[in-house]
C-alpha positions as CSV (number, residue, x, y, z in Angstrom):
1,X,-0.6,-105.2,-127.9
2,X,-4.0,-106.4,-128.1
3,X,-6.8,-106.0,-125.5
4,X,-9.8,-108.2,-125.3
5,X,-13.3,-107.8,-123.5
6,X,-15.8,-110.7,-123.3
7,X,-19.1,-109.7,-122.8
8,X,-22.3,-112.3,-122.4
9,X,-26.2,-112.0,-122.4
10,X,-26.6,-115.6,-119.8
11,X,-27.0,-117.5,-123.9
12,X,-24.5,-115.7,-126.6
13,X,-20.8,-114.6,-125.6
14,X,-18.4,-112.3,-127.7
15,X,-14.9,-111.9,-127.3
16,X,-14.1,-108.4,-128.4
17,X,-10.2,-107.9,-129.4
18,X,-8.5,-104.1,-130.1
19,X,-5.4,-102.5,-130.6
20,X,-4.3,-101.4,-126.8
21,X,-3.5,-97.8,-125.9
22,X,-1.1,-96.7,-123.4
23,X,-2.9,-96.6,-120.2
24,X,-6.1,-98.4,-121.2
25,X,-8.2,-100.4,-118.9
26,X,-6.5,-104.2,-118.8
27,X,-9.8,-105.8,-117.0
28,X,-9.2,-109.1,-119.0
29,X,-11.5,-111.1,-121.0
30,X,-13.4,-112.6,-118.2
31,X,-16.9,-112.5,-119.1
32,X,-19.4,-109.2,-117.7
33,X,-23.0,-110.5,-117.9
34,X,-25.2,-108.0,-119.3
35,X,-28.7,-107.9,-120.5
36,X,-29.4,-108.6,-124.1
37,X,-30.3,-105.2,-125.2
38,X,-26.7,-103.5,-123.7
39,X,-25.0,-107.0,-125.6
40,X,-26.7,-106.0,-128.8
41,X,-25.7,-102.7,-128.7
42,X,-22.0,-102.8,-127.1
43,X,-21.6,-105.9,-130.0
44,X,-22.9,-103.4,-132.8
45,X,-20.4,-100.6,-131.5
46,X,-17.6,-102.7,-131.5
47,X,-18.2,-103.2,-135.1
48,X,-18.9,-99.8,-136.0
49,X,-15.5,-99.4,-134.8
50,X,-13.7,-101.8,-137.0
51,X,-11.7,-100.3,-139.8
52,X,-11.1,-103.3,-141.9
């Protein structure tokens, strides 16, 4: 299964995708409006977290 997040500073959006675990949070990939800083860095964790 995948699980997706969408997250959006009010001008940039990213969709976030991730292999799901058993029991994980299934919020959806409606957008959660953040400020820019918090985008930045929850965008450059989700990279970090890549193992491609």
């Amino acid at each position: 299964m995948t699980d997706a997040r969408a997250i959006t500073d009010g001008t940039r959006t990213a969709l976030i995708t991730s292999a799901t675990v058993t029991g994980s949070d299934k919020s959806g990939a409606f957008p959660v409006l953040i400020d820019a800083e918090t985008y930045d860095s929850t965008l450059a964790a989700a990279r970090a977290e890549r193992d491609d």
